[in-house]
N, C-alpha and C positions, 0 to 999 in steps of 0.2 A: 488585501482585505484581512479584518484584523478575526483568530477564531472564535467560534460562539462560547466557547468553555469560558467559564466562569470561577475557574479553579481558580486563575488570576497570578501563580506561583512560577509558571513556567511556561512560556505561551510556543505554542508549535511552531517550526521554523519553518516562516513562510518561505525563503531561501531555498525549499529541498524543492528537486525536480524528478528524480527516478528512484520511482521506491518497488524492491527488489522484492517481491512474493515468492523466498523460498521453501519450497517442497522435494522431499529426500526422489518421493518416486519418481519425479518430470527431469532427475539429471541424471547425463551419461558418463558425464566423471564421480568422480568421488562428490559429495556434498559439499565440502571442507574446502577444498580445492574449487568448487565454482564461487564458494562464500568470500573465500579468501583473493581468487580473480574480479570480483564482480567489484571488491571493493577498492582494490587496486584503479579497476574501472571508471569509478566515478559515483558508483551507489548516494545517496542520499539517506535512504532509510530502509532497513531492511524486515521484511514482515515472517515469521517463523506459521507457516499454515501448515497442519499437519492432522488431516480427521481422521485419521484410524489410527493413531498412534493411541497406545495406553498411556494414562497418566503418567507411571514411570519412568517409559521412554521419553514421553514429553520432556516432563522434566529435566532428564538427565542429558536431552538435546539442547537445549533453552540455556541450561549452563556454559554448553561449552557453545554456541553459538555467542551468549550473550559475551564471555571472555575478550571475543574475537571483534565484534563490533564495537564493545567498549576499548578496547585498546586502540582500534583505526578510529574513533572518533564519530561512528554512528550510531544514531540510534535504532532500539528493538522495538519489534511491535508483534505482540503476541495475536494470532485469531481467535477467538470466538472463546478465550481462558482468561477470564482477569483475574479469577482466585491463582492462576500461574504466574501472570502478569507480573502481579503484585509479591508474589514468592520472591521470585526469581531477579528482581528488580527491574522488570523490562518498563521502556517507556511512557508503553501504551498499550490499546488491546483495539483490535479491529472487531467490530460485529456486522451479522447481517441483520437483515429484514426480519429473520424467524428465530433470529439468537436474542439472549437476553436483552430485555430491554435497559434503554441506553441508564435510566432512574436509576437502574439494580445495579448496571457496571459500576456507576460512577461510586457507590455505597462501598463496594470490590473497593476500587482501587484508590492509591494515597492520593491526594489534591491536587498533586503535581505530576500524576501520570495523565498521560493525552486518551480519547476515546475517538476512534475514526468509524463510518457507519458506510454501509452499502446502501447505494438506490440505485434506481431503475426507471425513474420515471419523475415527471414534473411534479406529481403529488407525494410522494416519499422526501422529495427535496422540500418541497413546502411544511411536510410535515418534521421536518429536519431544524426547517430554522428554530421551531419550540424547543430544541433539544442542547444542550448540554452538550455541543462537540466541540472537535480542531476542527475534521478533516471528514470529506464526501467521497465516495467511491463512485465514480457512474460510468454505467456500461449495461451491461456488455457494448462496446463500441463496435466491434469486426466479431465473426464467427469464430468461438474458439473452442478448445478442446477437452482444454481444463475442466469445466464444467460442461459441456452438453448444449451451449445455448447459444441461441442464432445472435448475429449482431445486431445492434440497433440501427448503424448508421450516423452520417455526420450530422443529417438532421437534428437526431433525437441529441446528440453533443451540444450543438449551439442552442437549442430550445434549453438544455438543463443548466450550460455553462453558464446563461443566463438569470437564473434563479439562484443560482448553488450560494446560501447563506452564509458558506465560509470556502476556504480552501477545495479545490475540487481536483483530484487522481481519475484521470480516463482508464478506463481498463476494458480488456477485452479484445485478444487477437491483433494487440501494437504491437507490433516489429519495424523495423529499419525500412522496409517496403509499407506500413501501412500510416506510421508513425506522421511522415511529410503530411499528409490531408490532413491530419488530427491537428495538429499546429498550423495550416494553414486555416482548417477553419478557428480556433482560437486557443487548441488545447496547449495547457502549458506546464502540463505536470502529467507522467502516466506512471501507472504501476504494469510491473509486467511482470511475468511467472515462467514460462515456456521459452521465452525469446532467448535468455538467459542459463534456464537451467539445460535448455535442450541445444545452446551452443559450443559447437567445435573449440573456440576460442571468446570465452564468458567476457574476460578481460573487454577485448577490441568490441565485442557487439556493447557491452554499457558503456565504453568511449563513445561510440558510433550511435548509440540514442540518445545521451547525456548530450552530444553535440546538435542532433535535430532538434531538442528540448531546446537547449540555449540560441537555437538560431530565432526560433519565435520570442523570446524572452521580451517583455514589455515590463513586467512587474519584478 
């Protein structure tokens, strides 16, 4: 499915399947070192989330993270920052539901940077298709940490995967134990935060989900 952006310069690659949300506080190594296994790993795309960072540190994170990804060949996706975004050269910018809306990012960022959105529900995806994106976030799938919030279930997955306008990222408490259901019932793409930054061995766990990803793989 081809994405709704209309930027028309650089369309998202529909090819990517594990896109890595990371966050300095959720790792028990060093950052650099999960950044650096996870892409070893298989990564796809990696997303810099970071809310209580000051601008500056941001900043000065996004750089040397962006070095790192640009040189293995992935792309960067800033959260909820497209004036960083766009600084910094990064890909893209993730927003949610209460962050700027998607009109104002796109105004931020160059024509040929991607905009991915959060939903939650059949009408946030319906309201999605009007919008200006690559790429859907839906979840919470499983109960997770990160945030505070219950999962939805596989239900509320196939109800959305069904509608989703463009490219759709499950998210939400995927791990290697939750991950098999999500593909069985049709997920074919997840983002995960925790699995990753809160693993012994970053590397083998994004081999190990990149491989349940590819075993559903139809598209």
């Amino acid at each position: 499915m081809p994405p709704v952006s209309d930027a028309g310069q650089r369309p998202f690659p529909d090819h990517a399947r594990l896109y890595f949300l990371l966050t300095r506080s959720l790792c028990v190594r060093n950052p650099l070192d999960v950044l650096a296994a996870t892409l070893k790993g298989g990564v796809d795309l990696v997303q810099v989330r970071e809310p209580t960072a000051t601008d500056r540190d941001l900043y000065e994170w996004l750089r040397t993270v962006r070095a790192r990804t640009e040189s293995a060949g992935v792309p960067l996706v800033v959260n909820n920052r497209p004036d960083l975004a766009r600084i910094v050269g990064a890909d893209g910018v993730h927003v949610g539901q209460d962050d700027l809306p998607v009109e104002a990012v796109r105004r931020i960022l160059a024509p040929t940077q991607w905009i991915g959105l959060s939903t939650h529900s059949v009408s946030d995806l319906r309201r999605a298709a009007e919008l200006a994106i690559d790429y859907v976030g839906i979840g919470p799938l499983f109960d997770t940490s990160t945030k505070g919030l219950p999962g939805l279930g596989l239900a509320h997955l196939r109800e959305n995967l069904a509608v989703a306008p463009c490219l759709g990222f499950g998210i939400g408490g995927l791990t290697r134990v939750t991950l098999p259901a999500a593909v069985a019932a049709g997920l074919r793409r997840a983002a995960v935060s925790g699995a990753l930054c809160k693993a012994d061995d970053p590397e083998a766990e994004a081999a190990a989900l990149k491989s349940i990803l590819n075993s559903g793989q139809t598209d």
